[in-house]
N, C-alpha and C positions, 0 to 999 in steps of 0.2 A: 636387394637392400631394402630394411622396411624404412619407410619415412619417421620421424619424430614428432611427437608432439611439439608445439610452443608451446617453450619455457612461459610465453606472458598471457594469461586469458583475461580480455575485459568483460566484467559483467557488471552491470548497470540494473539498478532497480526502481521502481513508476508505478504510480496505480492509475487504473481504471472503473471503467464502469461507475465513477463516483453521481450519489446523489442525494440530494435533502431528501431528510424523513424528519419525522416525527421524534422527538425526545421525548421520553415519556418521566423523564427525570425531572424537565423545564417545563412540560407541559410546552412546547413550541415547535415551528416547524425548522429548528437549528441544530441539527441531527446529520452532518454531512458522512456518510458510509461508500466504502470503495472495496476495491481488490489490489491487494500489494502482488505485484508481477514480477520476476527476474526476468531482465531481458540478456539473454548467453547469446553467442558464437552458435547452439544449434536450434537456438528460439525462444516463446516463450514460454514460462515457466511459474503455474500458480503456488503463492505462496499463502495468503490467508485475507483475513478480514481485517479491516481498519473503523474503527467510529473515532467522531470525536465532533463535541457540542462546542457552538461559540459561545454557548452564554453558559454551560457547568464548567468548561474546563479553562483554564487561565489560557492565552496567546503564546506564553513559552513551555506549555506543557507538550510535549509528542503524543499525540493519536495513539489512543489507548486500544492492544488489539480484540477483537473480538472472538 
């Protein structure tokens, strides 16, 4: 008899690696850059680039990806 999948998968997504650079928009070191991650049931799982300036982009904007 084969086993089934679960009907329910959690996946959850995180980033990493985040760090100040350089904005070259603001001329300032307010340039915080990461790595968007899926985290699955069989690990994890890179998905792309994130930037986002506190002083170009507004407080309710979402991280523009790169």
């Amino acid at each position: 008899m084969t086993t089934r999948p679960p009907l329910e998968v959690r996946i959850e997504g995180d980033v990493s690696h985040v760090v100040a650079e350089w904005c070259p928009d603001c001329k300032a070191w307010t340039l915080l850059t990461g790595e968007t991650v899926l985290l699955t049931p069989t690990g994890v799982v890179p998905v792309g680039f994130w930037a986002w300036c506190e002083t170009c982009h507004m407080a309710e904007e979402a991280p523009r990806r790169v």
